[in-house]
C-alpha positions in Angstrom: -20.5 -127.9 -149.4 -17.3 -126.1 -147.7 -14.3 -127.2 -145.8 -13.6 -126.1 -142.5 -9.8 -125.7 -142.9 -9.4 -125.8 -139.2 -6.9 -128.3 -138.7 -4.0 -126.0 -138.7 -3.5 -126.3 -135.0 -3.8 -130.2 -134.3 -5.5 -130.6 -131.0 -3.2 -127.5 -129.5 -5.5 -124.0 -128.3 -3.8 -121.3 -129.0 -1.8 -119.5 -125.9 -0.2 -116.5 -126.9 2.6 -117.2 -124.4 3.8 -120.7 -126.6 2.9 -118.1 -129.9 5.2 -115.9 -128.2 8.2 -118.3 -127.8 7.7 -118.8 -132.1 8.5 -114.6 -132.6 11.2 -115.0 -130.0 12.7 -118.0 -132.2 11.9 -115.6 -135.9 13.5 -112.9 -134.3 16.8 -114.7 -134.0 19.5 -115.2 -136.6 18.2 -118.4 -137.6 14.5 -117.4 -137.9 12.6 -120.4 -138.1 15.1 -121.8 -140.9 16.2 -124.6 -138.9 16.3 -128.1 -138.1 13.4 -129.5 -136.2 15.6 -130.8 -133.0 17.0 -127.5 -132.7 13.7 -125.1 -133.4 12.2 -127.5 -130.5 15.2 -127.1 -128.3 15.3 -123.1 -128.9 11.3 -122.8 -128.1 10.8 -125.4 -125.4 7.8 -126.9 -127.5 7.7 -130.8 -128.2 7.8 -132.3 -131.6 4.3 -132.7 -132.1 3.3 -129.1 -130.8 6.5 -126.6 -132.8 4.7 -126.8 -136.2 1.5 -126.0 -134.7 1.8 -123.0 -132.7 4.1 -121.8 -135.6 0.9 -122.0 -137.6 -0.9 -120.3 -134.8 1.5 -117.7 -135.7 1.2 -117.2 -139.5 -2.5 -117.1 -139.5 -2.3 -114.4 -136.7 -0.6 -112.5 -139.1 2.6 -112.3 -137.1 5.1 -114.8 -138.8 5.2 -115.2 -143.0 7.1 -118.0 -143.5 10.6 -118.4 -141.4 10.7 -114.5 -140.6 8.8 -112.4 -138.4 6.1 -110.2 -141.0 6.2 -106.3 -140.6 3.5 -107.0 -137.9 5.4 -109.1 -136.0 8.5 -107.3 -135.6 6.5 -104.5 -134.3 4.7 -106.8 -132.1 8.2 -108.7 -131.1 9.8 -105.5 -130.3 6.8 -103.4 -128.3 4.5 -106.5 -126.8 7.4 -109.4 -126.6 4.5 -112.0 -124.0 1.4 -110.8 -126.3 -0.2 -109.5 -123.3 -1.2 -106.1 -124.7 -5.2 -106.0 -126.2 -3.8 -104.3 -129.3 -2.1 -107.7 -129.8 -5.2 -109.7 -129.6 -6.9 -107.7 -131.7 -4.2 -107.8 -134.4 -4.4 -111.3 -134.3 -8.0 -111.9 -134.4 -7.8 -109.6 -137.3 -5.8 -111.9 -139.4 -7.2 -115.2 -137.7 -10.4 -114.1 -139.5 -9.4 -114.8 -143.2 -8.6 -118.1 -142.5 -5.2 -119.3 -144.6 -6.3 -116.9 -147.5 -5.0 -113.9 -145.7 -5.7 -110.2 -147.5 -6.8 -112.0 -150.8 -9.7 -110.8 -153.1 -12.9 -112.1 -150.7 -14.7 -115.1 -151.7 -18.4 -114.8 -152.8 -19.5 -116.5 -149.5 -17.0 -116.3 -146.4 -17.5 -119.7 -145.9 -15.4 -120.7 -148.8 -12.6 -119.7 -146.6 -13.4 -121.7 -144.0 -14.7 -121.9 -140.5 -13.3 -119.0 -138.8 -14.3 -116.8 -142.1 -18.1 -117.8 -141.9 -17.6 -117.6 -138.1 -17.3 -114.0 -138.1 -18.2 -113.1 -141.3 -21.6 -114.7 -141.6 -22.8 -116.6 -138.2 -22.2 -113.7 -135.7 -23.6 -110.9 -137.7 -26.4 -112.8 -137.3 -26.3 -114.3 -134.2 -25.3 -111.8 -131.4 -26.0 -114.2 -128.4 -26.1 -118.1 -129.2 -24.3 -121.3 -127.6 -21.8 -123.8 -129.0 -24.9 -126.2 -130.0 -26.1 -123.1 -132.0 -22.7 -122.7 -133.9 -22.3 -126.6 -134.6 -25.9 -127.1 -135.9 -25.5 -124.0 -138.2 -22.1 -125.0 -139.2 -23.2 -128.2 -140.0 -25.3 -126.9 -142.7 -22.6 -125.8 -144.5 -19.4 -127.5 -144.1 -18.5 -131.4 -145.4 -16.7 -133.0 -142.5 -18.5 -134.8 -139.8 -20.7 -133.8 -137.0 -17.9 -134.7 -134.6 -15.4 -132.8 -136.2 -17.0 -129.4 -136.9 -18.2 -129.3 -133.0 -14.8 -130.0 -133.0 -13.0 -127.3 -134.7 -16.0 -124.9 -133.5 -14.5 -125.5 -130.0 -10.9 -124.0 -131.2 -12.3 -120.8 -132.1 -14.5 -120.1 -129.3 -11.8 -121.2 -127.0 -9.5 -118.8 -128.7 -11.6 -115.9 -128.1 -12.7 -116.7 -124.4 -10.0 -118.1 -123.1 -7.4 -115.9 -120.9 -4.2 -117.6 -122.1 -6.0 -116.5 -125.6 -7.4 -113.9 -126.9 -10.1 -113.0 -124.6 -8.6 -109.4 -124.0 -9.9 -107.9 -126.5 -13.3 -109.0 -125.8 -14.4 -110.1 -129.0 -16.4 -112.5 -127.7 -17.6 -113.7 -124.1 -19.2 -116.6 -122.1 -21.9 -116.2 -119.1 -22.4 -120.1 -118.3 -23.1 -121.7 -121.4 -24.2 -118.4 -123.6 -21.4 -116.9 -125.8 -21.9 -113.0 -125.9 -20.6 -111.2 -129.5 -20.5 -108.0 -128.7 -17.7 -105.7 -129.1 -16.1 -103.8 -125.7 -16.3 -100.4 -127.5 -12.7 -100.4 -129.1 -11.5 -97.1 -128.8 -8.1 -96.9 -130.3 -8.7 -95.5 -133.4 -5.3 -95.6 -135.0 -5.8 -99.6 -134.3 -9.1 -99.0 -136.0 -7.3 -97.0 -138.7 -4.9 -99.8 -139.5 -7.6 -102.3 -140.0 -9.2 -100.0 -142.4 -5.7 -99.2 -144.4 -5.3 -102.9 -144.7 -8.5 -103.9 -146.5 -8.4 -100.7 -148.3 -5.3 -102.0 -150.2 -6.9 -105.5 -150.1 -10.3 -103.9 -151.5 -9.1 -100.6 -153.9 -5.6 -101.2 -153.9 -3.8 -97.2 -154.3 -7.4 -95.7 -155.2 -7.4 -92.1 -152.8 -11.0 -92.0 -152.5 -13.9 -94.6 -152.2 -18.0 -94.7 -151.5 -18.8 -94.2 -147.6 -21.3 -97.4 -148.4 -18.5 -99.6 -149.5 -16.3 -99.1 -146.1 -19.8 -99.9 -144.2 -21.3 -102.3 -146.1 -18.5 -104.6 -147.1 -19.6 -108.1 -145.9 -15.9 -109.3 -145.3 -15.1 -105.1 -144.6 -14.5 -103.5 -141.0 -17.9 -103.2 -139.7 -17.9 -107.7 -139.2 -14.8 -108.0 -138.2 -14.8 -105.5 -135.3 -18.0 -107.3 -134.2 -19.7 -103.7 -134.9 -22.8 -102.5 -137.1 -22.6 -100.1 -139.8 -24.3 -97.4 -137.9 -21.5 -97.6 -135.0 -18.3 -98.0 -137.7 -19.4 -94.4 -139.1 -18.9 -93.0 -135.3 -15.5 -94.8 -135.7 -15.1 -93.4 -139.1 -16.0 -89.4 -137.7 -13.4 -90.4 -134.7 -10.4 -91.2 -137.7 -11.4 -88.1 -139.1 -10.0 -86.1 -136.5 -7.2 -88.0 -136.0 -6.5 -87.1 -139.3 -6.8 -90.4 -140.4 -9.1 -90.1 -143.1 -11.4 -87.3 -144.7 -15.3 -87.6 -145.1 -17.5 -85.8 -147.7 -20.6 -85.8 -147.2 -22.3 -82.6 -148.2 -22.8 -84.0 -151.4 -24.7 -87.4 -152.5 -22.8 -90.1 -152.7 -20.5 -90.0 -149.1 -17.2 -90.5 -150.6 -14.1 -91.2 -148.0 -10.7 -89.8 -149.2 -7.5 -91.7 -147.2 -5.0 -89.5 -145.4 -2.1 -92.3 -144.6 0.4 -93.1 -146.4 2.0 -96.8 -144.7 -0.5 -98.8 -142.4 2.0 -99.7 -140.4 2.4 -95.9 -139.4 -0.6 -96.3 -138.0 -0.4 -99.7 -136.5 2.8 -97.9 -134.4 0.5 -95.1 -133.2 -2.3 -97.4 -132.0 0.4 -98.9 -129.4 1.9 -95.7 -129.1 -1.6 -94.7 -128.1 -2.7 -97.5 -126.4 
């Protein structure tokens, strides 16, 4: 059976506010290289809570060790409080892939953990279930005790409904005690774009031009993790097209997409340029 890997965080949510005091800290001349006493003094968080919403950090894909990553610098210098739905996104992005990151995917999602088979496995399946739902499929596949998955369960689904989290993208939502997974029609397509540049180099690395059907179809790909189905990523995909984002042939059999960027992060500063 797998492990959860979902004790990262203690027992603190994550508020991007406290995340935000962890960039402001990274940004400074000392990064995060510094003594305990003084990283707690410099972000106002106690001794127990500093490591953890540093850690809330890294797997958002914001801090990479002591320094601010690419992501976060651009984050740091355009959305300082986190407040912007581009944000959340972003962070939900890299929240999804666990500790692992942009490695090579596993064979099952849930290898990487409970966040992975949370959106990689349970919600393409289940577009309208409860917590009790979650735990008593979870607990079919992860190790650690009933307590503790319902546990950790309750961390992500906080995460995404929560306002101090990252319920402005509106990944996910709650109507009493029914969580909803259905995306709110993301429309910036350079955001989109970046996604797509990211698991390209994860997935083909500096290959120019790739099979429609893998882009659609990838079960740790883009269709998943924007909480969309395949049929709905291809009007994203025509929508990048005319952004100039990518190219699509499709007159002839197999659809092949050809990449038109050259740095994701270009397009990562046109989706808040854009947003």
């Amino acid at each position: 059976m797998a492990r959860l890997e979902m004790h990262f965080n203690g027992t603190f949510a994550l508020k991007r506010e406290e995340v935000s005091r962890i960039l402001k800290a990274a940004s400074e001349e000392k990064a995060l290289d510094d003594t305990l006493e003084s990283l707690m003094e410099r972000t106002n968080l106690g001794n127990a809570k500093v490591g953890k919403i540093k850690s809330w950090a890294e797997r958002g894909g914001l801090v990479k060790g002591k320094h601010l990553s690419p992501e976060g610098k651009l984050v740091w210098k355009l959305d300082p409080y986190l407040e912007l739905y581009i944000t959340c996104w972003l962070m939900h992005f890299y929240l999804s892939f666990g500790s692992k990151g942009l490695q090579k995917p596993p064979n099952t999602p849930a290898e990487w953990g409970g966040w992975s088979y949370f959106v990689y496995s349970f919600l393409p399946q289940y577009k309208v279930f409860t917590a009790t739902d979650l735990h008593n499929c979870g607990s079919a596949i992860f190790e650690e005790k009933s307590k503790v998955i319902s546990e950790r369960f309750a961390f992500i689904l906080r995460a995404y409904t929560d306002s101090q989290g990252l319920a402005t993208c509106g990944f996910l939502t709650k109507q009493d005690d029914q969580y909803y997974a259905y995306n709110n029609n993301l429309e910036n397509y350079y955001l989109v774009g970046y996604f797509l540049a990211k698991l390209w180099e994860r997935d083909f690395g500096a290959t120019t031009s790739v099979l429609t059907d893998d882009i659609l179809n990838h079960k740790m790909g883009l269709a998943p993790v924007l909480g969309i189905d395949a049929s709905t990523l291809q009007s994203y995909l025509n929508q990048m097209e005319t952004l100039a984002i990518i190219e699509q042939r499709r007159a002839v059999s197999p659809a092949q997409i050809i990449r038109r960027w050259d740095d994701p992060m270009t397009l990562l500063e046109k989706a808040y340029a854009n947003q």
